[in-house]
N, C-alpha and C positions, 0 to 999 in steps of 0.2 A: 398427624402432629397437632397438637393443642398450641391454642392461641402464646403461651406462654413458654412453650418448647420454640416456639415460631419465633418467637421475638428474643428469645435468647441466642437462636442462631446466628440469628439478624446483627446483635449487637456483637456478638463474635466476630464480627467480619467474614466470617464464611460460608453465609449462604449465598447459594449460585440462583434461588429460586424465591427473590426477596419480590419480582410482580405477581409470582402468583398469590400474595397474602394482601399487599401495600397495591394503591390503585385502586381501578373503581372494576367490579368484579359483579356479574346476573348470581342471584341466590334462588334457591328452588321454591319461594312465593312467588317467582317473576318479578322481586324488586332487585335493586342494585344499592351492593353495600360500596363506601366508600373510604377507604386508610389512608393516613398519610402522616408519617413523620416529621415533628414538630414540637421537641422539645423546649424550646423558647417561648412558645405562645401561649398566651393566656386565655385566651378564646378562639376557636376551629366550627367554624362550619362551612359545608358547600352549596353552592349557591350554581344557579344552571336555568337552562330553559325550562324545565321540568318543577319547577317553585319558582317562576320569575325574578330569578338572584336577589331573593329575601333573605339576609343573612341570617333571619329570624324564624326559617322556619325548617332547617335541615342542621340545628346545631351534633356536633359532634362532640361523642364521650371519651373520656380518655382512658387508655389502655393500661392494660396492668403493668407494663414499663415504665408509668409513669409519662413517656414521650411522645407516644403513639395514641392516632385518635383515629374513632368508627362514627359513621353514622349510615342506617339506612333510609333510602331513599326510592319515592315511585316514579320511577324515569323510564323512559327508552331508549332503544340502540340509535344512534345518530344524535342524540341532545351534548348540549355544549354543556360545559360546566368550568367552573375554578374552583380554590376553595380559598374564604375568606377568614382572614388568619388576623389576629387582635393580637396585638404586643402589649406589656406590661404597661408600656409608658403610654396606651391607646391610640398607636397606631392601627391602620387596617389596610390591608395591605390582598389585593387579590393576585393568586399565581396558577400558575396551567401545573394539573398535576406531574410529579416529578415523573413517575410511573406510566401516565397513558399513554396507548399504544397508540393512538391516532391525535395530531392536530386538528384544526381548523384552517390551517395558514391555507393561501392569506389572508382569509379574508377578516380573523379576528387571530388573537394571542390564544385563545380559550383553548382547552380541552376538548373530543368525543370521547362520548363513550362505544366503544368496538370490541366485540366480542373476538375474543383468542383466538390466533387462527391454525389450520391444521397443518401441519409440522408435512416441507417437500418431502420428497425422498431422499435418504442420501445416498451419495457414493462411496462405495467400499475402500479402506483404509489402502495409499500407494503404499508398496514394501520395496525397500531398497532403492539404491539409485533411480531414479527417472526423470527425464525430459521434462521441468517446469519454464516456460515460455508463456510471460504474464502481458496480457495487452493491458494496461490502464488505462480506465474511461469515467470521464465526468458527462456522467447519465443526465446531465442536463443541458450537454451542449456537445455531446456527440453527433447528434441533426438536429436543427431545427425545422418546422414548418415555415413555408412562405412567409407566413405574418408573424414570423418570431418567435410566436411561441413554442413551447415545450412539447418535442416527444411523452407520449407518456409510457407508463408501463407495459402496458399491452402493446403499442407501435415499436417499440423496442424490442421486444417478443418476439414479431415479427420478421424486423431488422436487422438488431446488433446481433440477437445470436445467428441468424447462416451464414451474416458476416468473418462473426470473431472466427465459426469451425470451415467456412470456406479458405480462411486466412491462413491458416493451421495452428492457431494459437493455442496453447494447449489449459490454460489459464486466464479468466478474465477478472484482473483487481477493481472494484468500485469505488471512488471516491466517496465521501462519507454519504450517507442518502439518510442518517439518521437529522430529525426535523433542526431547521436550523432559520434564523429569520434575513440575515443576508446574503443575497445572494454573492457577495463581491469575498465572502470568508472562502468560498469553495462549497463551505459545508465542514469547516473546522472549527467552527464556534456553536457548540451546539446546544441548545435550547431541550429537545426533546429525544433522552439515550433511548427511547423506547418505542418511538415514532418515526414511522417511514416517511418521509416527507411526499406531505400531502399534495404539492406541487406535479408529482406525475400521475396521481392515482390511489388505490385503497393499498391496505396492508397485502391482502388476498392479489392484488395485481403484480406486487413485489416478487411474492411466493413463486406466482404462475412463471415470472420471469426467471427466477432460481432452478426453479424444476424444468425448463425448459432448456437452460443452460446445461442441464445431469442428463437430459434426456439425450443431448448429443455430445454427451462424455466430457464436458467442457467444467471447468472447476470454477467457483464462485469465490473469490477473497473481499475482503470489506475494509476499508480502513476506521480506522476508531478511535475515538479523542480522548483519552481518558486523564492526558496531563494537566488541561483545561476549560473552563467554561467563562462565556462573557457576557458582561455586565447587565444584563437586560432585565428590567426591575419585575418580569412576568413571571421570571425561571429560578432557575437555582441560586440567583444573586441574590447573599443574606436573606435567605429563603422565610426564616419565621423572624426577620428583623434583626436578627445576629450572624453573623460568621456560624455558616453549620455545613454547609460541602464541602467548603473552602478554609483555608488554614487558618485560623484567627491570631496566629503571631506576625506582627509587623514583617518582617522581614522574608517569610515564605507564603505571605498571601498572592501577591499579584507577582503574573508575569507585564513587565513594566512595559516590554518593547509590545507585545499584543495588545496589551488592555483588556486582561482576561484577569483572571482570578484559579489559582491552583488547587486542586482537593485536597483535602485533608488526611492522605492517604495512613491508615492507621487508625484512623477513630475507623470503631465497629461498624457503622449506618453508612459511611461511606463506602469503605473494604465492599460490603453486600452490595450496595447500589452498583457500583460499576463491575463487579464480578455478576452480578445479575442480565445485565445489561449485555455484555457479551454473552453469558450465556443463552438470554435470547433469541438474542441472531442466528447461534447455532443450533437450540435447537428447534425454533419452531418455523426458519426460514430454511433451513439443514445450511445453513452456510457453513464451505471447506474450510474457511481460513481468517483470522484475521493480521489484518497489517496495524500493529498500533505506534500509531504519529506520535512524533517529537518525544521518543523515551530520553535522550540526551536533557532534554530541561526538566526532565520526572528524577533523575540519576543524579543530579548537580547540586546543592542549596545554594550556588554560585554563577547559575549558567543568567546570562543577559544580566548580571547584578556588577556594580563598581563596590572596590574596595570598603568593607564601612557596612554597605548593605546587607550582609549576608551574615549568619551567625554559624559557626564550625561546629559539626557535631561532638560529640564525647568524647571521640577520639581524636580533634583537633582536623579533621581536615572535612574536604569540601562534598564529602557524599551526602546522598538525603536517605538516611538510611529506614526510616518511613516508609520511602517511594520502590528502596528496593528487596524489602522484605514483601511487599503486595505485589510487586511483579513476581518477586518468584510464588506466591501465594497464588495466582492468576494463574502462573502456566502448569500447574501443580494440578490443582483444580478442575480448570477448563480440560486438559489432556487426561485428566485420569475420568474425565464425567463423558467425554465426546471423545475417544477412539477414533486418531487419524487425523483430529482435529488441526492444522497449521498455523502458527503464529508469527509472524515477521516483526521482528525488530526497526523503525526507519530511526537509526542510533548515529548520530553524526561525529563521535570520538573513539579514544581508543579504549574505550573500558573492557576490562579485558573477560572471555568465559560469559559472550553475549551468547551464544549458542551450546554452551556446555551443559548437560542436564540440571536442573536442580539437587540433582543426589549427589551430583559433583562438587559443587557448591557453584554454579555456574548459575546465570539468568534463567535457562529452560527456553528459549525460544527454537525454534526450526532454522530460521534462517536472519539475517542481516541484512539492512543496504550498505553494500561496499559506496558510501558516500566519495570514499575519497578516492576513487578509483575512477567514478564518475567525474569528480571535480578536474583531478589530474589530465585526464586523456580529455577532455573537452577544452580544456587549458591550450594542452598541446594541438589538435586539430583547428582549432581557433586562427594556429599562427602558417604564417604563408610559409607553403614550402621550403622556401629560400632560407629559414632561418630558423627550423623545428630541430636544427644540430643544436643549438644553443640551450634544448629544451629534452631534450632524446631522455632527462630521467622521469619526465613525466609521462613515458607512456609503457615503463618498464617496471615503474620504484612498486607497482600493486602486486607482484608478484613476492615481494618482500614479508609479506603480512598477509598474500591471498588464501593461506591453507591453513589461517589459524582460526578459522573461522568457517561456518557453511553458508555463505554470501549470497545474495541478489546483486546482479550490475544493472542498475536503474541508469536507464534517462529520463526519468519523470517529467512531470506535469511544472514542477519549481523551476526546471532546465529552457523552457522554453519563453518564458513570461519577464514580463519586468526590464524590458530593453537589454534580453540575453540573449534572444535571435533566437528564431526557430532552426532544428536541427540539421536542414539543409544549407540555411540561409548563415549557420557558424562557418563555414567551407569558406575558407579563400579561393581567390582565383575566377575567371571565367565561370558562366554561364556552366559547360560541362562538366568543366572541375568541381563544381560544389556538388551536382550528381554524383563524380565519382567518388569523393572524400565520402560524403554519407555512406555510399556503400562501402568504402575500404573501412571504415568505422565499425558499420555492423558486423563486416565480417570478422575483424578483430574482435570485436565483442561475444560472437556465437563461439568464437575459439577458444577465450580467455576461462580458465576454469571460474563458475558462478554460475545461478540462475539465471533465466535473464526477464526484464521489466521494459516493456518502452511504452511509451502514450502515445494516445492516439492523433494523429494528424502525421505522421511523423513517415507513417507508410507509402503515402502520395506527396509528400516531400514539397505540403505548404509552405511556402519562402515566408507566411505570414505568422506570427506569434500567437499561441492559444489564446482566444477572448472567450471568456465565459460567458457572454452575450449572443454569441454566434454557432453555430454549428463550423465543424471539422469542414473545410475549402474541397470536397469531393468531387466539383465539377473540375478540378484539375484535373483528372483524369482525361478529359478529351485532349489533353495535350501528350506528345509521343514520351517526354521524359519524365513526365509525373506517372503517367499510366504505366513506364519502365519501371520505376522504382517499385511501384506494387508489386509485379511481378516479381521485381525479386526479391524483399521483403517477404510473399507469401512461398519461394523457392527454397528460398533462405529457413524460413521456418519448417519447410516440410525435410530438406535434407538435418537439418539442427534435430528432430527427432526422428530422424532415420539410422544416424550415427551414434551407439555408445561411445566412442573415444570423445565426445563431446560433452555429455556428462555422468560417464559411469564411476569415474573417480575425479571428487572436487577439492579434498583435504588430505593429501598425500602426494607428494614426490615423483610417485612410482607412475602417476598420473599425467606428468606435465616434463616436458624435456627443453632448455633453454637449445637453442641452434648458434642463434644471431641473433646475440643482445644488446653487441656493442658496434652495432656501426653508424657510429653520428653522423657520419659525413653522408651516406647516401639515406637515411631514414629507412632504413628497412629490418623489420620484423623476422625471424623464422623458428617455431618452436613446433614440438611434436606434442601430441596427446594419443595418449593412452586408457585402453581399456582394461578389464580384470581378465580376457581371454588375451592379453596381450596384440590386439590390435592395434595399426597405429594410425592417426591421422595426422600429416606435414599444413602446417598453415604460412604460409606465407605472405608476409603484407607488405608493401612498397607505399613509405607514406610522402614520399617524393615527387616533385610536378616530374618528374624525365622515367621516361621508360629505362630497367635497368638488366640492359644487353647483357646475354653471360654471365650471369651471378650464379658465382659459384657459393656452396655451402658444406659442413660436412654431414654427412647422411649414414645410416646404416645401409649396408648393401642391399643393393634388389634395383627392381623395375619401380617405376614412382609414376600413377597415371594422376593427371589432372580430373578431378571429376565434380569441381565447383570452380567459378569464374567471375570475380564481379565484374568483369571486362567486356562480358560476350555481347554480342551485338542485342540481343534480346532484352537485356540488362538497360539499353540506351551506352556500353561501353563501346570502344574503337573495334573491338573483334580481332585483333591484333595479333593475339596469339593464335598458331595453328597445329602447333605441334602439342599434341595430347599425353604421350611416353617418355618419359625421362628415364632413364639407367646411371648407375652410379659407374665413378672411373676410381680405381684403384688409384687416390691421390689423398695425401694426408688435407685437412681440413677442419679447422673446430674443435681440432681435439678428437678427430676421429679418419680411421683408415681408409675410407673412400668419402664419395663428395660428389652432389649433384648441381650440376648446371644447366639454369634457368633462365629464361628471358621473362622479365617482370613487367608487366604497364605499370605504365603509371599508376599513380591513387588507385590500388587495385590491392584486391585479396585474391590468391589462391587456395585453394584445401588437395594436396596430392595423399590417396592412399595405395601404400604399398601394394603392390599384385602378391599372389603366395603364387 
């Protein structure tokens, strides 16, 4: 493709492969050329360890767009660089290339230069239904060392993955790991879409991590910023001295409550940088998936804005229809380039056909976070026993809305932070009872039709709030009821992909069977699922402090064995139950001609499958 073919793609918006032209790239002299988009500026050169950041002696020419500027340069692999960029009005202004694959952090803002690295393996496209079970991990305080600092690449290599496939997790989400300069954003303010952060290690250690992940069948998801970027005078902030990634109309520049700055989604140079970007990841890290952050403030011209601030599109109301021609342009794109490739939605409203093809006229994504499903049932488990009747539609109302859509049920990394209590520690009640709540939770969660998503810390059932300062509280484990909850956490997960009635059918009826939806007064739960061979699995949940003797339900006839318990003594539960067989009695119930009776623990899930 000619330099001129290149950059018309470019300014199309639809090139997926905008680093390999833009950036600093080895040419077959052994020197290194360097591009960089820069419309605005009046004067472009780059300046590095390689010329002692003489602005005066790597000037750059501009390209036949008009926007775009080259110069070549004799450098080598590991030199720093920026490029200094002269505004009309003679400003100068130095920034870290948009493009480079490698930072410096922390010890400078600057650029490396790093050679492209060689693309993992990947894993073959899943077909049909199957078991997604996501652990979500911020790789930078999953462990720490004694002295605080950072796991890196490789020690995580080592670690999180016999971890994650000992656990049985079948999916491992990453929180952003693209470069980013505070640590206290997560890694959702992101500085460099191209750049691994440098904080654990090379790009090639990243890789190693990926591949090691496919090596034991373990799926790699990535989250990805691409609604914002903030303010940092090194990056993409008014990059050549004007508004050029970011929106240059008053009213769709900034997101106010962040203090970030929104893209320009629509202009051409933008469109290719972040469809670039992700393409990336996928394919030269082979990453399975992305999860991309805050689409609900990419979807709104209104979202975090009071009355006044916002201006209505063409059609008079509040979509940013900009935002949502390039998502569907993204999933369009990235799925027709990367075969199998997965894309999550984290979408906090009800906009509707977030998951419907693009050829439908839908979003194109794979899947959603059921936010509100999340909000809801963590509302309700929040409240003491005594008074969850008062509350009984919020742990029912997501069944309403669960099949119009193909969902993730997240209890992320947002759920446990910000004086919301970690996920054991939401449990009313006693010392045990918060043990058992977290498990009757899960186990309603592996039942409820969705994906599912939890963060990490959550498995050892730290009573402490995620610090991103600290590594995950693992020495709880030498205690009998944190070392309990792993186990069944990791029980949990192995029967969750043992069972199709679990998630062979997620967006259909034919799927999911209400039992007992309405009984406020004792808090308990009973619904069937269903697979495509017509298998059935009974869940039952009792979200009540009192064990609930003889509860009757109606059932399809047969034998009904208990063969999941969050109760059992193994578990850290009372062991209470002992009787394993249930049989139904020829008694009307539910709407149905026979009816099984059950003695329920407390704060307790069971899963009964029919005998044939």
């Amino acid at each position: 493709m000619t330099e001129s073919e290149k950059l018309k793609l470019f300014h199309n918006g639809e090139d997926i492969s905008a680093y390999e032209f833009f950036g600093c790239h080895k040419t077959a002299d052994e020197k290194y050329v360097f591009r960089v988009w820069c419309p605005h500026a009046f004067k472009v050169s780059v300046v590095g360890d390689f010329n002692g950041w003489d602005e005066q002696s790597d000037i750059m020419r501009r390209l036949s767009d008009g926007e775009s500027f080259e110069a070549e340069a004799s450098a080598r692999e590991g030199d720093r660089y920026k490029f200094c960029i002269t505004t009309f009005d003679g400003r100068k202004l130095l920034k870290a290339d948009p493009y480079s694959f490698r930072s410096d952090f922390p010890h400078s803002t600057a650029s490396v230069i790093h050679k492209p690295i060689n693309s993992a393996t990947r894993l073959p496209p899943e077909e049909g239904e199957h078991p997604v079970n996501i652990y979500e991990v911020n790789l930078l305080s999953w462990k720490r060392r004694k002295d605080g600092s950072y796991y890196s690449f490789k020690e995580l290599k080592k670690t999180l993955v016999p971890y994650v496939k000992n656990m049985g997790y079948t999916h491992v989400e990453f929180m952003p790991v693209t470069e980013y300069p505070f640590d206290g954003s997560w890694g959702y303010q992101v500085t460099g879409y191209y750049s691994v952060t440098a904080r654990l290690g090379l790009p090639e250690d990243f890789a190693e991590l990926v591949q090691a992940f496919h090596d034991n069948g373990i799926r790699v998801l990535l989250d990805w910023v691409p609604a914002h970027f903030p303010k940092d005078d090194f990056a993409l902030y008014e990059f050549d001295g004007q508004p050029l990634y970011e929106c240059p109309l008053w009213d769709n520049m900034e997101h106010s409550g962040w203090g970030t700055r929104k893209f320009d989604f629509g202009r051409g140079g933008v469109d290719s940088f972040l469809l670039s970007s992700a393409a990336y990841f996928l394919d030269k890290f082979a990453i399975d998936g992305l999860r991309v952050d805050a689409v609900a403030a990419m979807l709104y011209l209104d979202y975090d804005k009071n009355a006044g601030h916002w201006t209505p599109n063409e059609y008079g109301d509040n979509r940013n229809l900009r935002a949502i021609d390039f998502i569907r342009k993204f999933n369009s794109l990235l799925k027709g380039a990367f075969v199998g490739a997965v894309t999550v939605a984290e979408e906090s409203t009800a906009y509707p056909q977030v998951t419907t093809p693009v050829e439908y006229g839908g979003l194109g994504f794979d899947y959603k976070w059921n936010m509100g499903w999340m909000n809801d049932v963590l509302f309700y488990c929040r409240q003491d026993p005594l008074y969850r009747h008062y509350h009984h539609q919020k742990i029912t109302f997501s069944m309403i809305y669960s099949l119009n859509e193909r969902y993730v049920l997240p209890l992320s990394h947002d759920e446990v932070v910000h004086v919301k209590g970690s996920i054991v520690n939401k449990m009313p009640g006693e010392y045990d009872d918060k043990f058992a709540g977290e498990r009757a939770l899960l186990g309603f969660m592996y039942a409820h039709p969705g994906k599912k998503l939890n963060f990490m810390g959550y498995e050892v059932a730290q009573f402490s709030e995620w610090n991103y300062k600290t590594g995950i509280e693992f020495d709880l484990k030498k205690y009998d009821r944190h070392r309990q909850m792993t186990a069944y956490v990791k029980e949990l997960n192995r029967f969750y992909k043992s069972n199709k009635p679990l998630y062979d059918i997620e967006t259909d009826w034919k799927g999911f069977e209400w039992l007992v939806v309405d009984d406020v007064i004792n808090n308990v739960l009973v619904f069937n699922r269903y697979d495509n061979d017509g298998n059935c699995l009974c869940a039952v949940i009792n979200f009540s402090g009192i064990e609930q003797k003889n509860y009757t339900f109606g059932q399809h006839e047969g034998k009904y064995r208990v063969v999941f318990n969050s109760d059992a003594e193994r578990f850290g539960g009372s062991g209470g139950l002992k009787k394993r067989i249930f049989k139904t009695k020829k008694r009307q119930s539910h709407g149905k001609e026979y009816s099984l009776t059950v003695d329920i623990p407390k704060l307790a899930c069971l899963y009964l499958i029919k005998e044939k």
